[in-house]
C-alpha positions as CSV (number, residue, x, y, z in Angstrom):
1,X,112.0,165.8,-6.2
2,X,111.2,162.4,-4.0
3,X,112.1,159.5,-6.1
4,X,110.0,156.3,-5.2
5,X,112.5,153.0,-5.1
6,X,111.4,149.6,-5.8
7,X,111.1,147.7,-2.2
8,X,111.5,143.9,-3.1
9,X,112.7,141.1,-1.6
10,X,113.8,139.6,-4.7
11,X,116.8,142.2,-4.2
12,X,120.5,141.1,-3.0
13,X,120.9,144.3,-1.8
14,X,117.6,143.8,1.0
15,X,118.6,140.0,1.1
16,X,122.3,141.2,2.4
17,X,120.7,143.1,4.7
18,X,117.7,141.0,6.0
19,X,118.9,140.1,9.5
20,X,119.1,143.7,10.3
21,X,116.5,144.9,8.2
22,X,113.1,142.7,10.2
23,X,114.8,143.8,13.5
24,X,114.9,147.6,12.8
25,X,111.2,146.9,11.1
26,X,110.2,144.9,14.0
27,X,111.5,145.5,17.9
28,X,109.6,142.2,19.0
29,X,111.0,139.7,16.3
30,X,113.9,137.9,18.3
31,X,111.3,137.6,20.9
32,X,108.6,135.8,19.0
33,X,110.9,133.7,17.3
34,X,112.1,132.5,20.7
35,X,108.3,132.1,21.5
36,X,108.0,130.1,18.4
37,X,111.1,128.1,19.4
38,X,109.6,127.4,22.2
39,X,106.3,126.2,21.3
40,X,108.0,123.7,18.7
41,X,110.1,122.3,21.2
42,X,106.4,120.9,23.6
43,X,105.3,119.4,20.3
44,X,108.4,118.4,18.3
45,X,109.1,114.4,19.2
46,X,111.5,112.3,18.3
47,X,112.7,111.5,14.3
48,X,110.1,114.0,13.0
49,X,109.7,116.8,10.4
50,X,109.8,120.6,10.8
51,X,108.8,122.2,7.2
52,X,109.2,126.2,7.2
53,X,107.3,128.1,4.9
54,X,109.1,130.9,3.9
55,X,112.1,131.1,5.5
56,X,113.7,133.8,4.1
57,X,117.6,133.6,5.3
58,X,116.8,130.6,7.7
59,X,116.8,132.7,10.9
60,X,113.8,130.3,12.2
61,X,115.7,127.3,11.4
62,X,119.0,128.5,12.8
63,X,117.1,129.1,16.1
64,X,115.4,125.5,15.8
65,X,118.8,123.6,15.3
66,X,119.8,122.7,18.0
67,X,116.6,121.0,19.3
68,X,116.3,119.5,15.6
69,X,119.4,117.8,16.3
70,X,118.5,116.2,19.7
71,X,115.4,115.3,19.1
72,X,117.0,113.3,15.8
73,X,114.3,115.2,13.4
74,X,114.2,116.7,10.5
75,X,113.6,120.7,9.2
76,X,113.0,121.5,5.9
77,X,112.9,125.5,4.8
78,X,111.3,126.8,1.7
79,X,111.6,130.1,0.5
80,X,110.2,132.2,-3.0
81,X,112.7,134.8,-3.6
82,X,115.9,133.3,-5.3
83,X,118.0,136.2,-3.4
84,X,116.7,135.3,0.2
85,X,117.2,131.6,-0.3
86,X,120.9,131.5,-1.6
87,X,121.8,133.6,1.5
88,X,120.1,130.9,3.4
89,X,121.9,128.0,1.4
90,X,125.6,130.0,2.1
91,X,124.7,130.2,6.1
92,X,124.2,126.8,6.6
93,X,126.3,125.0,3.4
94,X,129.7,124.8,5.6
95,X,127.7,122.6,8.5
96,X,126.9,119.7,6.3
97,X,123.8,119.0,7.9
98,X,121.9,116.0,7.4
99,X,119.0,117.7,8.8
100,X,118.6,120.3,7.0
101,X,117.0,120.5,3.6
102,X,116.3,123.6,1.8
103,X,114.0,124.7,-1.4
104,X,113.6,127.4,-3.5
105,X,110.3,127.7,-4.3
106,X,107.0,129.0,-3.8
107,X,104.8,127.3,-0.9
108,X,101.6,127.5,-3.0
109,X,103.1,125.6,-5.5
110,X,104.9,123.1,-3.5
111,X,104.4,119.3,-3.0
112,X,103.7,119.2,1.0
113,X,105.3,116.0,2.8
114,X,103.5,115.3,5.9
115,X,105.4,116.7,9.1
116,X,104.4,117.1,12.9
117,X,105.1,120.8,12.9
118,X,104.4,123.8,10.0
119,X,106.0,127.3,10.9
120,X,104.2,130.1,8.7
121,X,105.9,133.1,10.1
122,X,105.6,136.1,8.6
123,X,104.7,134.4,4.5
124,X,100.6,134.3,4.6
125,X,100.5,138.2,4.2
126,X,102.2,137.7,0.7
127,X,100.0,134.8,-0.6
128,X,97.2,136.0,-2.9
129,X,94.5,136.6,-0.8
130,X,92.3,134.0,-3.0
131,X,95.2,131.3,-2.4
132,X,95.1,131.4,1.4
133,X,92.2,129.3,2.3
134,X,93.2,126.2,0.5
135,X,97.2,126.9,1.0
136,X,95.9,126.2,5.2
137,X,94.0,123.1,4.5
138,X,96.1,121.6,2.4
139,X,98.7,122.2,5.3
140,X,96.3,121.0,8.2
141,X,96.1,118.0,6.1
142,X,100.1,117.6,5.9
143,X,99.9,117.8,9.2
144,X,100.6,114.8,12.0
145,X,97.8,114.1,14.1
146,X,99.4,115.7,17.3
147,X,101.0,118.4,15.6
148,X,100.5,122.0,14.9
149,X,101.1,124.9,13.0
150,X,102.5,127.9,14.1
151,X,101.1,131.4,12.6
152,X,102.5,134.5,12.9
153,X,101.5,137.6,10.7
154,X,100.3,141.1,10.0
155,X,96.6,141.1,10.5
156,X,93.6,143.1,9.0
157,X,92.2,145.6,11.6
158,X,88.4,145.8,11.5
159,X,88.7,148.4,14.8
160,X,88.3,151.6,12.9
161,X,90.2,154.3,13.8
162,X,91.8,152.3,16.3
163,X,93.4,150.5,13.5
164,X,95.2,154.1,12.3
165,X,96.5,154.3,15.7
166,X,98.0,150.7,15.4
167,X,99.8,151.9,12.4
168,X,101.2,155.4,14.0
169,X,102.2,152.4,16.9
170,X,104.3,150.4,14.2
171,X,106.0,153.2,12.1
172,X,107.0,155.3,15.7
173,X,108.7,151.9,16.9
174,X,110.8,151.8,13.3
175,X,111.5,155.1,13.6
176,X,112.2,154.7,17.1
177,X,114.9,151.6,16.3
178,X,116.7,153.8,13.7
179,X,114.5,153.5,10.4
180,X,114.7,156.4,8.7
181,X,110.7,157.5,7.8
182,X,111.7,158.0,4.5
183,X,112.3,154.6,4.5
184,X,109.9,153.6,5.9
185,X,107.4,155.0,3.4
186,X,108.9,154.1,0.3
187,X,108.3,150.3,1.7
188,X,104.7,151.0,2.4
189,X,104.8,152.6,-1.2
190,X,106.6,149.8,-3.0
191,X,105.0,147.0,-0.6
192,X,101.1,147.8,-1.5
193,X,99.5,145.4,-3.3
194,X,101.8,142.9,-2.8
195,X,101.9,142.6,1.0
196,X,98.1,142.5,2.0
197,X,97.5,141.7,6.0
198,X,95.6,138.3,6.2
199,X,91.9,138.7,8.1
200,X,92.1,136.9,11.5
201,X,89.0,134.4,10.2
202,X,91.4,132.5,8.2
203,X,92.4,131.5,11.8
204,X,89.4,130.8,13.4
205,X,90.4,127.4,15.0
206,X,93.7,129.4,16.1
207,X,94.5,129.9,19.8
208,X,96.2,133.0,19.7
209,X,99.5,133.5,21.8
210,X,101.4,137.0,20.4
211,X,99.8,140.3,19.7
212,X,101.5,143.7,19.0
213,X,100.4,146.4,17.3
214,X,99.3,145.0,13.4
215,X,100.9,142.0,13.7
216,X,99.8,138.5,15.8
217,X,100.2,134.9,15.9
218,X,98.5,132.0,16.3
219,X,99.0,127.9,17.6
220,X,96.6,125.6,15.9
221,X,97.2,122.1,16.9
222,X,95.5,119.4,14.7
């Protein structure tokens, strides 16, 4: 008889395997993180603050490091599940970075310092959907004038059945990077509810720069 497992990410077991997890999940991820990288390093200046929300076992702020440290700025990562962020705290504890400061928290609840660039990659689509609207603006208002906030995200798909196609798209690329589908559907099982794709009018004043399949991102500068 199938047996339905609890998916969570407030598990060790998926926090030990995280890294490989979002890459079988998601072929494109190294890619748009190195977008992302990118992007932060044309708006990034000197002795300023990165803040990402939800950075799950710091993968965006190991790829932002390096141009942290030559620019002489600052990153900050904050992250909800207890699991996620102590994997995060053991990657970087034996650097002794200055830099680097890291929360365990949840970003709705958190006391925003101002900084020049936000990274929300991959966090909105589990913040209650009634939380998301004033989550953005109190960020926009953390935000340097000449800064910007980087969104990237599953999306709601108003397209009809165009939209079932997209999803056929994203399970045959799991399956296709070694996901097994019975995996694949007891995380859509144990995932609804609690991961809910964001509608792309949150992100109106977004200039969009990744799509593929359900999942997007956006630049807003402020």
């Amino acid at each position: 008889m199938y047996q339905k497992k609890s998916w969570t990410f407030e598990s060790e077991e998926i926090a030990d395997k995280f890294n490989d997890h979002v890459r079988e999940q998601l072929p494109w991820y190294d890619m748009v993180s190195d977008a992302v990288a990118y992007i932060v390093r044309n708006y990034l200046t000197e002795g300023e603050r990165i803040t990402d929300h939800g950075s799950s076992t710091g993968n965006m702020i190991h790829k932002l490091l390096p141009l942290v440290t030559e620019r002489k700025a600052t990153i900050h990562g904050i992250e909800k599940s207890f699991s996620m962020y102590q994997k995060m705290q053991e990657r970087f504890f034996d650097l002794h970075l200055e830099c680097l400061s890291l929360e365990a928290g949840d970003i709705c609840d958190y006391g925003f310092e101002e900084s020049q660039v936000h990274i929300i990659f991959l966090t909105l689509m589990f913040v209650p959907v009634h939380k998301r609207q004033e989550l953005l603006d109190t960020i926009k208002q953390k935000t340097k004038k000449g800064g910007v906030i980087i969104i990237v995200d599953k999306i709601l798909d108003h397209n009809g059945y165009f939209a079932t196609v997209l999803k056929r798209l994203g399970m045959h690329w799991k399956i296709q990077q070694g996901a097994q589908l019975e995996d694949v559907i007891q995380k859509e099982m144990s995932l609804a509810g609690v991961q809910i794709p964001i509608d792309s009018e949150l992100i109106k004043d977004g200039k969009e720069f990744f799509r593929m399949g359900e999942f997007a991102g956006w630049v807003i500068e402020v």
